[in-house]
Structure formats: structure tokens, C-alpha cells
N, C-alpha and C positions, 0 to 999 in steps of 0.2 A: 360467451357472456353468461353469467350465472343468474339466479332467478334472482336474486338479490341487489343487484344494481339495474334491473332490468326493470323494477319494481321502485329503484328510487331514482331514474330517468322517466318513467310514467308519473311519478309523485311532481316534481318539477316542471314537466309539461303541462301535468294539471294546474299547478300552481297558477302559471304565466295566462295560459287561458281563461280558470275562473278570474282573473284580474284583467285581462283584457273583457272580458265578460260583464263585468262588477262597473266599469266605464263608461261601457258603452248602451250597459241595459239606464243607469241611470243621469248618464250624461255627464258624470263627474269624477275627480281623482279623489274628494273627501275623504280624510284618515288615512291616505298613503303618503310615505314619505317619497318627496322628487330624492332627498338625499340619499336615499338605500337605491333610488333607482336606478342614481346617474353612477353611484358606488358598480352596482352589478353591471352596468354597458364598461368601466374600466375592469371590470375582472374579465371578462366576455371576450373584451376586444385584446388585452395580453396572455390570455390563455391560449386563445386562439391562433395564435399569429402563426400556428404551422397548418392551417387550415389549406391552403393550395402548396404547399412542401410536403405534406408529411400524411400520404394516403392510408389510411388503415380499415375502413370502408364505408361502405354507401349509407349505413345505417350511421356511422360515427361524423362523417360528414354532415349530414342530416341535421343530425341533432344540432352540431354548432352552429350552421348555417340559420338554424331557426331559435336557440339562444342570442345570437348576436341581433339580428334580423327583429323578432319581439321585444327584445329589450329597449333596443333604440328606437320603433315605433311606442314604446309605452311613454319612452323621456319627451317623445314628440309631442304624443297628447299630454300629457302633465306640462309641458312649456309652451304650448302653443293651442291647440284645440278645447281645453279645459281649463285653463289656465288661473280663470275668474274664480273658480272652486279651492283653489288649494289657498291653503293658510299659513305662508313661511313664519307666522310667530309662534306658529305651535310645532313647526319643522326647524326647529334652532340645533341641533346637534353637532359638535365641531368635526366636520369629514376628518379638517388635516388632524385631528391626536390619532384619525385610525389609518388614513396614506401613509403617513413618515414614518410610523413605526412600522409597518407591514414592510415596506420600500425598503427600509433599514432589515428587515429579519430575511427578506427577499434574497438579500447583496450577502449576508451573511449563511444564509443554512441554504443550499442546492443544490443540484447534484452535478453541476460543469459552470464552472465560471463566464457564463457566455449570455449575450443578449435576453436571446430565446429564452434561458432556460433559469436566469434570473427573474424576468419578467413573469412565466410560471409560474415559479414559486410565490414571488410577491402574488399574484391572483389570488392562489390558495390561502396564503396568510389574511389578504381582502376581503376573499368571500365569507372566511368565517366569522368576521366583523360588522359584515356589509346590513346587516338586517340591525342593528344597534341604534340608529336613526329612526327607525321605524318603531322598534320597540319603547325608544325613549317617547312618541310619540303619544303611541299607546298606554303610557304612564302620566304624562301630562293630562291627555281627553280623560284618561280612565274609563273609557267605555270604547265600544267597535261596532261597525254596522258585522250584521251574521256574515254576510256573504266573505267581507274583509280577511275574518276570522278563518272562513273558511281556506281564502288563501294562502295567508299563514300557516296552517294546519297542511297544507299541502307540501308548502315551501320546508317546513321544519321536516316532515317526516321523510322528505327525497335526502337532505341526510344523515337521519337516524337509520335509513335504511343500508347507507353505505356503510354503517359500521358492521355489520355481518357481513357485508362484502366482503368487505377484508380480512374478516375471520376467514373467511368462507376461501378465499385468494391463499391466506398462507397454508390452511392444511390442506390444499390440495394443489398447489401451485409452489410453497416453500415462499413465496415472495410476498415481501411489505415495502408500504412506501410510508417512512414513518413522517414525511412532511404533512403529510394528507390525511394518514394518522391523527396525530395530532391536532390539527386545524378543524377538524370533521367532530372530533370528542369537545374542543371549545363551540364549536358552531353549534352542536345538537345543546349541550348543555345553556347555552343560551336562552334556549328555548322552553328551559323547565318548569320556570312560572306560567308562562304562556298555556300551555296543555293542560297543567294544571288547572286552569279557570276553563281551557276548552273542554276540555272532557267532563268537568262537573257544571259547569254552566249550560254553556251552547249545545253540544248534543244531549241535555236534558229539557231542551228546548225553551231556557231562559237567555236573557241579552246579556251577551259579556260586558260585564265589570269587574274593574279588577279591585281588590278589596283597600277599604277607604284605610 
């Protein structure tokens, strides 16, 4: 493993943590979407599905087992423990325009016609979508609690950082995976507004707003 995904695997743990963190310090899911949440436990859980077939090791294990694991204890506390907090009028974002299209690009681009490896690929086409509920949020409020932000900020740069991965993968490996490719340059680039206010906003130590 290169320093470079090892770097955007610690950016995503952080992530999930300062938001299990952000919950639990203030007793609420305010400013999170359940929609991005419940998006991420469906990429988690078909990404996954070779998790007890497909040993490659303790460390890769690991990590799934605690994406899947986190994910679906965050959807717990957003629909059951916190519940009174969250605001489905300001969380309106249509899931299905980002499933069916993802499910349809899944069935279409793959690399073996087969359950598993359809299910895959749709994840990857998901996850790169998955944070668009959140962000549509973040546009409605027009403002974010810091810590939230801080989340994001985590969230976005585990994979900015896989794009030198995979620089990094073909000149010394010869090998790319242009689904993930792709879906990784849509994902990050999602996120370009966002930074933008975080990096001249928030760590200049003002409250993010995004411009009226």
C-alpha cells in the first residue's frame, strides 16, 4: 500500500469519527443529511459483499468491517436515538435520480457480468454521488456548525487523496481502474465549492457561509 491511499483511508476514518464525535458531544444529527447517510450504508454494504470470500488482509478486512459497522450505527442514531433533531424539510433531496442512474451505469460499465461485481461498480458510481444530499443541504441552511464542516473536510479529502493513488498505482504498478477513475474525479470535484469556503472561511477561524 502506498503512502497515498493510506492517507486517504486515515482521512475517511477521520471523517466518520469526528461525526460520530459531532453527535454524540452535542446530542444531535443537526446539518447532517440521514439521506447521504443511508446512500453510504448502500454503497458499504454492496461494496462489500466479498468481505468473508475474498481475504486480502487483516488491515483490508478491518477497515470494511468498521465502514460498514459505523455507517449503520450513525443511520441508527439519526433514525432512532436523535431522531427529534433532524429536519426532513431541509433533507428533500431525490435519492432515486442518484440509485437508478448509478444501478443503470453499474449493469452497464464492469468489469465481469456477475452479481458481485455489478453491485461494485454501482457502489462506486454511488459513492461519488452519495455526499449530494448533504451538500444540497448545506446550500438550503447556507451556513454549518465548524465541527460539521470539519467532517466534510475529512470526508472530501480521503478522495482527493486517492487521486495520486492512482497516479501513483499506474507508474509504478502499469495498472488503472478507470471506473474508480472516474467516479473519484466526479466525487472530489463535487467538493470544490465546499473547500473553497472551508479553506478561506473556517480555518481562518470565521463560521461557514456559503455566499448569499
Amino acid at each position: 500500500m502506498n503512502i497515498f491511499r493510506f492517507i486517504g483511508d486515515m482521512s475517511h476514518l477521520a471523517s466518520i469519527l469526528i461525526l460520530l464525535h459531532k453527535m454524540q458531544m452535542t446530542r444531535s444529527c443537526r446539518g447532517i443529511s440521514f439521506k447521504t447517510q443511508a446512500l453510504y450504508v448502500t454503497v458499504f454494504l454492496t461494496r462489500y459483499l466479498d468481505l468473508f470470500f475474498n481475504f486480502v488482509s487483516v488491515y483490508n478486512s478491518l477497515m470494511k468491517l468498521f465502514f460498514i459497522g459505523t455507517s449503520c450505527y450513525i443511520l441508527y442514531l439519526m433514525r432512532y436515538k436523535y431522531r427529534p433533531t433532524h429536519d426532513p424539510a431541509i433533507d428533500t433531496f431525490k435519492v432515486e435520480y442518484l440509485v437508478g442512474p448509478c444501478l443503470i451505469l453499474g449493469l452497464i460499465f464492469n468489469y465481469e457480468f456477475s452479481i458481485r461485481e455489478i453491485l461494485w461498480s454501482f457502489s462506486i458510481f454511488l459513492e461519488s454521488v452519495a455526499i449530494l444530499p448533504q451538500l444540497f443541504m448545506l446550500q438550503r441552511t447556507g451556513e454549518a456548525e465548524t465541527i460539521t464542516t470539519h467532517y466534510l473536510a475529512a470526508l472530501g479529502a480521503y478522495r482527493a487523496f486517492y487521486i495520486p493513488n492512482w497516479i501513483y498505482r499506474y507508474a509504478t504498478e502499469g495498472s488503472v481502474d478507470p471506473i474508480s477513475v472516474l467516479a473519484g474525479i466526479v466525487q472530489t470535484g463535487l467538493y470544490i465549492d465546499f473547500f473553497y469556503v472551508y479553506f478561506t472561511r473556517v480555518l481562518q477561524g470565521m463560521k461557514f457561509e456559503l455566499p448569499a
